[in-house]
C-alpha positions in Angstrom: 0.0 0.0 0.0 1.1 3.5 -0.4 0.8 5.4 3.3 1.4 8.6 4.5 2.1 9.6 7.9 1.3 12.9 8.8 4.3 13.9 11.5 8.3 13.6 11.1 9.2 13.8 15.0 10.5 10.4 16.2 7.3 9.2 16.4 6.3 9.7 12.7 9.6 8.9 11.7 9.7 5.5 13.5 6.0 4.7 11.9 7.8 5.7 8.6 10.6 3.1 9.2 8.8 0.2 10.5 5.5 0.4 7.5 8.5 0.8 5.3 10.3 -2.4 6.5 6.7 -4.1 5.6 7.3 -3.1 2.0 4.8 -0.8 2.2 5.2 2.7 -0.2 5.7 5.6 2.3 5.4 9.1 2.6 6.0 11.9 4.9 4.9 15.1 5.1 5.5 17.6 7.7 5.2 21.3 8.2 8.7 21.4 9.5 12.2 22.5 7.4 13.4 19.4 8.4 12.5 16.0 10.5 12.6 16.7 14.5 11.9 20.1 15.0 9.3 20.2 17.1 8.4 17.9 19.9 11.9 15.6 19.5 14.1 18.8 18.9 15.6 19.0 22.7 13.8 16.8 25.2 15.3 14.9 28.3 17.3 12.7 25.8 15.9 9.5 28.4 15.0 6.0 27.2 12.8 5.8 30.9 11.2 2.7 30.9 11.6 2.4 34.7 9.5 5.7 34.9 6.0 5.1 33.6 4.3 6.3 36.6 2.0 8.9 35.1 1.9 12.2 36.6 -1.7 11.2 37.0 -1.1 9.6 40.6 -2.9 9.7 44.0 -0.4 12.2 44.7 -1.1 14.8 41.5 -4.3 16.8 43.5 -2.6 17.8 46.3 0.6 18.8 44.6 -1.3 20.6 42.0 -2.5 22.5 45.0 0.2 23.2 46.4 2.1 24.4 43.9 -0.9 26.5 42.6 0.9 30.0 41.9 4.2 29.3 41.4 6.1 30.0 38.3 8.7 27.5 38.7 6.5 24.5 40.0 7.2 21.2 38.2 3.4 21.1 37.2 1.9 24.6 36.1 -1.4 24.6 35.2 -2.9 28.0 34.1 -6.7 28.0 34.1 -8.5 28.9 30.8 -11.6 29.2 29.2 -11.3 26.2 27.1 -14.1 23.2 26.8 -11.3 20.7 25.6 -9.0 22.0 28.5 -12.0 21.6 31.3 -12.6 17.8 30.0 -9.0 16.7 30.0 -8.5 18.3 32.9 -11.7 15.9 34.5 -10.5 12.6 33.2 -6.8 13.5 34.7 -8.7 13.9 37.9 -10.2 10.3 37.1 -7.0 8.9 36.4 -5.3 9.7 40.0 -7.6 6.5 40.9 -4.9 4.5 42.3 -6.6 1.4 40.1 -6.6 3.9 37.2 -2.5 4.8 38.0 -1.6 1.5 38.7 -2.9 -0.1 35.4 -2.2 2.7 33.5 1.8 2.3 34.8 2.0 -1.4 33.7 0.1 -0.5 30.1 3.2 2.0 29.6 5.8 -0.2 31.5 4.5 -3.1 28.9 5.1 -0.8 25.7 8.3 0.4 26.9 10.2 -2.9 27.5 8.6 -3.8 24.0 10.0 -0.6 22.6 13.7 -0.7 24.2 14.3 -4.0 22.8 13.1 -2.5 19.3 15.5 0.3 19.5 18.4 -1.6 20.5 18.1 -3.9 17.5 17.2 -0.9 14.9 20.4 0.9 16.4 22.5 -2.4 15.8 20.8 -3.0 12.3 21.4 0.2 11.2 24.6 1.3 13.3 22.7 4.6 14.6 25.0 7.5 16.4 23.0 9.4 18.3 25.3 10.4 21.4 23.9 7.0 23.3 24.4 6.1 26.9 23.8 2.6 27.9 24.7 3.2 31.5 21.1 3.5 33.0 19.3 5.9 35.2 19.9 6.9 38.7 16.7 8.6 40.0 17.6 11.0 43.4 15.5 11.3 46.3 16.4 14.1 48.9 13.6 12.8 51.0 13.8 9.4 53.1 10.4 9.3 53.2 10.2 9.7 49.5 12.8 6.7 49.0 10.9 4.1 50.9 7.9 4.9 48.8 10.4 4.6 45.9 11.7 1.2 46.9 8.0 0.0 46.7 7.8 0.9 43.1 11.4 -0.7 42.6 10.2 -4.6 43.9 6.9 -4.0 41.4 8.7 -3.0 38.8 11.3 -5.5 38.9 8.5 -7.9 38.6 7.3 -7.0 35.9 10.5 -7.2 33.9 11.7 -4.1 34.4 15.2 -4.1 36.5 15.5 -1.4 39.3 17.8 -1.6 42.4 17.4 0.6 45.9 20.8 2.3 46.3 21.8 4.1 49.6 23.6 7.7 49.2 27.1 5.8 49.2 26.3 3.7 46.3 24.5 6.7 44.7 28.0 8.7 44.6 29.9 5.5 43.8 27.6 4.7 40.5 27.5 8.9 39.6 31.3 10.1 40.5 30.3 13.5 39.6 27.7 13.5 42.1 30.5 14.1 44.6 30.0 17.6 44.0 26.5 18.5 44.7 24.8 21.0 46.6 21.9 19.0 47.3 21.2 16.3 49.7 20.6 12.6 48.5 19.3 10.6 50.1 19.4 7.9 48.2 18.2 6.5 44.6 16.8 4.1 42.7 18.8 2.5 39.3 17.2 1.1 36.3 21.2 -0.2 34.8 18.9 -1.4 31.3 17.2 1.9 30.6 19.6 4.4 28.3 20.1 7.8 27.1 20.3 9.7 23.9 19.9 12.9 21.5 16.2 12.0 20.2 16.7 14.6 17.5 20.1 13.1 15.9 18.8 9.7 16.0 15.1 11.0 14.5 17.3 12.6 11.9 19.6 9.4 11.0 16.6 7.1 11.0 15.2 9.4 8.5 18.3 9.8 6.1 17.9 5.6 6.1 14.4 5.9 5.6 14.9 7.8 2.3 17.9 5.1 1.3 14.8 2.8 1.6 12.8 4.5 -0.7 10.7 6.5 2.0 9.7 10.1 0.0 10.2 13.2 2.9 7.4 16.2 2.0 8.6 19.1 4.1 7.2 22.2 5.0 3.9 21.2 3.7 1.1 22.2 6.2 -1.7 19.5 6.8 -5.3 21.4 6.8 -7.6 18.9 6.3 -9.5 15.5 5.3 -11.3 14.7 2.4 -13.4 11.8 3.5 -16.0 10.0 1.9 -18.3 6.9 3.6 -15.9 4.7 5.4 -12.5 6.4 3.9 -10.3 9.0 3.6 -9.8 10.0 0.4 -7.2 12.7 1.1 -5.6 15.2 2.7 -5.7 18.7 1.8 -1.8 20.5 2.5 -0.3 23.8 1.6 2.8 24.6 0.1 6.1 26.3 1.3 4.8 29.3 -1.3 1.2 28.9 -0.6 -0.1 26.9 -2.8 -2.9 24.4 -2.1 -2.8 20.9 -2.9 -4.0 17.2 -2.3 -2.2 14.3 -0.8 -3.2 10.7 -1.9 -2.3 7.5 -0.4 -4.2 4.0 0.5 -3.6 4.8 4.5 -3.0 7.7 6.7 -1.3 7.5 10.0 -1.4 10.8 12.4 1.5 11.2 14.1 1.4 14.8 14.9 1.9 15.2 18.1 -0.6 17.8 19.8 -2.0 19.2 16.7 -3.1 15.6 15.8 -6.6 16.3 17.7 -6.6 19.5 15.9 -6.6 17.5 12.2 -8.5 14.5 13.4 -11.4 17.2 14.7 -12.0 17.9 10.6 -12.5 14.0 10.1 -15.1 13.9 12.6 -13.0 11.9 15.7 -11.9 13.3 19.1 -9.3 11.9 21.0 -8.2 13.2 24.7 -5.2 14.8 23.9 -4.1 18.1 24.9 -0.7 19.6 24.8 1.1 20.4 27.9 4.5 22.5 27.3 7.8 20.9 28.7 11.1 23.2 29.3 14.6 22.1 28.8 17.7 23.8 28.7 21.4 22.8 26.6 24.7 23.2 28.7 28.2 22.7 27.0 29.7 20.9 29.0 33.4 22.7 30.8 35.1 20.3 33.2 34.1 16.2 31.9 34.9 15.3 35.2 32.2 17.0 36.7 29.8 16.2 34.6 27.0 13.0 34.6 27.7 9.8 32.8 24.7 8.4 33.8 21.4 9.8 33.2 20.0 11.3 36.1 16.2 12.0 37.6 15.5 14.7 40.1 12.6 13.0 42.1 11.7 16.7 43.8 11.5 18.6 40.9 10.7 16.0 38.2 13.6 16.7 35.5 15.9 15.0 34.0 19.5 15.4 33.2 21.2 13.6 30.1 24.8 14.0 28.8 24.9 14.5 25.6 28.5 14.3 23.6 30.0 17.4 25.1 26.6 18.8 26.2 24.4 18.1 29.0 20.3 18.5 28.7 18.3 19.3 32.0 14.4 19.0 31.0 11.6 18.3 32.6 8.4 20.7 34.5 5.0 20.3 32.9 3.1 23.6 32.0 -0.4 23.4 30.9 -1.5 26.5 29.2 -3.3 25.3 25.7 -0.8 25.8 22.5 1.5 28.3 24.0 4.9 27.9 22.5 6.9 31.2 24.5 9.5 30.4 27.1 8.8 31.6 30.6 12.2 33.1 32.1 11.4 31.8 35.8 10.9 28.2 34.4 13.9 27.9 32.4 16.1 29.3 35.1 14.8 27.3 37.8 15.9 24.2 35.6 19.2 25.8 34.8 20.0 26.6 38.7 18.7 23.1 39.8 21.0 21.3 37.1 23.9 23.2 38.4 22.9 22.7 41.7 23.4 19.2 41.2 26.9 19.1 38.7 28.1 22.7 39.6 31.6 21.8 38.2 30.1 20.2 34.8 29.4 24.2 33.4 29.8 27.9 33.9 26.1 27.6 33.2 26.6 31.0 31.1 25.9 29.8 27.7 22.7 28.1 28.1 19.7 26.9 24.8 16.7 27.1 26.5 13.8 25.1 24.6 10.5 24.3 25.0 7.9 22.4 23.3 4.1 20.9 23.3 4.0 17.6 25.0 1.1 15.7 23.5 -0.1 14.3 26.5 -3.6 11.9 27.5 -4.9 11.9 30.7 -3.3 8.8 31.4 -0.3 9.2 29.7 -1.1 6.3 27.8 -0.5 6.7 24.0 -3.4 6.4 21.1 -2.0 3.5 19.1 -4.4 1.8 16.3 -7.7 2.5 14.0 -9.9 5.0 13.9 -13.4 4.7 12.2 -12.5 5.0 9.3 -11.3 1.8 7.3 -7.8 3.4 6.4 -7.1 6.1 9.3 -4.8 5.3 11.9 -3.5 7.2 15.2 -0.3 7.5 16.8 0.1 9.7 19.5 -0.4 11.2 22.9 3.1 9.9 24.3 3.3 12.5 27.1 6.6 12.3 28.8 7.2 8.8 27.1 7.4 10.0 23.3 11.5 9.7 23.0 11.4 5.7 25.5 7.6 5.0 23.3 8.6 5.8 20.1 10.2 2.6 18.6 7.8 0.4 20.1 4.7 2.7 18.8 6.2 2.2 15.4 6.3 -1.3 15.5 3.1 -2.4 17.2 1.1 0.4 14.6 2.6 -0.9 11.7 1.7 -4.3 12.5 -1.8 -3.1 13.2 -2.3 -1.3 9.7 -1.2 -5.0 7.7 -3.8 -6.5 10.4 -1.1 -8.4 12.6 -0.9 -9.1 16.6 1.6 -6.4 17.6 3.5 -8.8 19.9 3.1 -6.7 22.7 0.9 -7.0 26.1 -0.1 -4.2 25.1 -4.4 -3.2 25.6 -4.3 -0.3 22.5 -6.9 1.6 24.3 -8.4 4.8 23.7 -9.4 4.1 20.5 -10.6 7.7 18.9 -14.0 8.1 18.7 -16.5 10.1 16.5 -17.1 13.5 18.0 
């Protein structure tokens, strides 16, 4: 069949590889200059399978409240008068249900062990450089209290296939020699040795030069508008031009991997789906003194941000700001996670010549991704990774293009959410 998948971040891009791998005809198209610009272009650079909690937990309410007001809370949520907003915002609330959390958690712990694997043999397949660490994650809890709870997780976890130890401050500092340094206290960690790290942009970007050795045709900056639907199928899409000029895309399948504006293009084929874009910060450090500076990939528990070593740069990301499609930086928020990444590796930077970044997280309730069919016979959806799109993405490119030829994924994986007329 010829398909076209609408999106060429690193979930697109992976959909693009793995329907191409089928034999199937690919293309495309993207609004962007180039693949990765948007959503992949600087996030946490984690491959966090050991972190699929949701940020929809028992805990969420009451943090949300108590951080109410503050610029540089890890989750910002700025009230609007938005109808799509007020229902997301209701079925978040639904998913702090600790039944709702805890099945949600394996749903995404399932995927992500599916979708490690997947990346390790495509990076081994196709000898992919992407600044990889295989060295794990170390997640840091200044709070005892916090650690125990932590250590619960770890045992459940582990039984489910996914490897994490409880390490004492000692053993924290041992793993992390550059933690020596720190301003803050730790308490202790947790360490997932199988999960990774990596630049989701350069690999997003080598993945797609193979994809066009394969044969896979890259339309860039062409803007998606619209469907053209008829019965049971989608006849089209309608896109525009670098220079303006309206035209018509056809193929035998369409796959929507857009990201936030995916509910956006769906809404014009009649189908809703709960996802709502929720901005993420991050900030790019070249790195000074080597020695002082992580090796391993590192969570900040407290503040919920992660900090990934990149080549010679390291990349603090992380805080979660819901305020609709708002793209501008906010100058507290990015210096709060500038200040807290040197707080933790002061001798890794001057911290002086900082990228601050930020982009649209397309995020469910859940954080459970929309992976599969839609109503119509030859529309597909892949989105709504959250925090998970960069550890998701390979796996969520396999398992859909298994679904469009009609196949079992291979993954314990319940594709829920399917999208639903509005």
């Amino acid at each position: 069949m010829k398909i076209a998948v609408l999106g060429a971040g690193v979930v697109g891009v992976t959909s693009a590889w793995y329907l191409s791998d089928r034999g199937h005809e690919v293309v495309v198209l993207d609004r962007a200059a180039e693949p990765a610009l948007e959503t992949t272009f600087a996030n946490g650079g984690q491959i966090s399978v050991s972190q699929t909690e949701p940020w929809a937990n028992p805990r969420a309410p009451a943090q949300l409240l108590r951080w109410l007001g503050r610029e540089d809370a890890p989750l910002l949520f700025r009230p609007r008068a938005d109808p799509a907003l007020l229902t997301w915002g209701l079925r978040f609330l639904l998913e702090c249900l600790p039944g709702r959390t805890r099945r949600n958690s394996l749903d995404a712990l399932a995927l992500g062990l599916y979708s490690r694997e997947a990346l390790r043999a495509l990076r081994a397949e196709l000898s992919l450089d992407y600044d990889q660490q295989t060295r794990g994650i170390l997640q840091l809890y200044e709070d005892s209290a916090a650690l125990a709870g932590a250590s619960l997780r770890a045992r459940e976890l582990t039984a489910h296939g996914c490897r994490v130890n409880v390490l004492g401050r000692d053993q924290c500092l041992a793993l992390e020699p550059a933690l020596a340094g720190s301003e803050l206290k730790i308490a202790g960690g947790t360490y997932a040795p199988d999960d990774e790290s990596g630049d989701a942009r350069k690999f997003t970007a080598a993945l797609a030069a193979c994809c066009r050795r394969r044969g896979v045709e890259f339309r860039l900056e062409t803007t998606i508008t619209t469907f053209r639907r008829d019965g049971d199928d989608v006849l089209s899409v309608r896109v525009k031009d670098a220079s303006g000029a309206m035209g018509e895309v056809f193929a035998d399948a369409y796959v929507v991997s857009l990201g936030s504006y995916s509910t956006e293009l769906l809404r014009t084929a009649g189908i809703a789906i709960p996802v709502y874009p929720v901005k993420g910060y991050s900030v790019t450090i070249p790195i000074d003194d080597p020695g002082g500076a992580p090796t391993t990939s590192i969570t900040d528990e407290a503040y919920k941000m992660v900090i990934s070593r990149l080549g010679e740069r390291l990349r603090a990301a992380g805080t979660a700001e819901i305020a609709g499609y708002d793209r501008s930086l906010n100058p507290v928020r990015c210096a709060a996670i500038r200040d807290r990444a040197r707080m933790w590796f002061p001798r890794a930077s001057d911290y002086t010549r900082v990228e601050y970044w930020t982009g649209l997280r397309p995020a469910t309730p859940g954080n459970v991704p929309i992976i599969g069919h839609t109503r119509f016979e030859n529309l597909f959806v892949n989105t709504g990774h959250g925090t998970l799109g960069w550890t998701l993405a390979c796996g969520s490119g396999k398992a859909l293009a298994a679904i469009v030829d009609g196949d079992d994924p291979g993954v314990a994986f319940p594709f829920r959410g399917r999208p639903q007329p509005i």
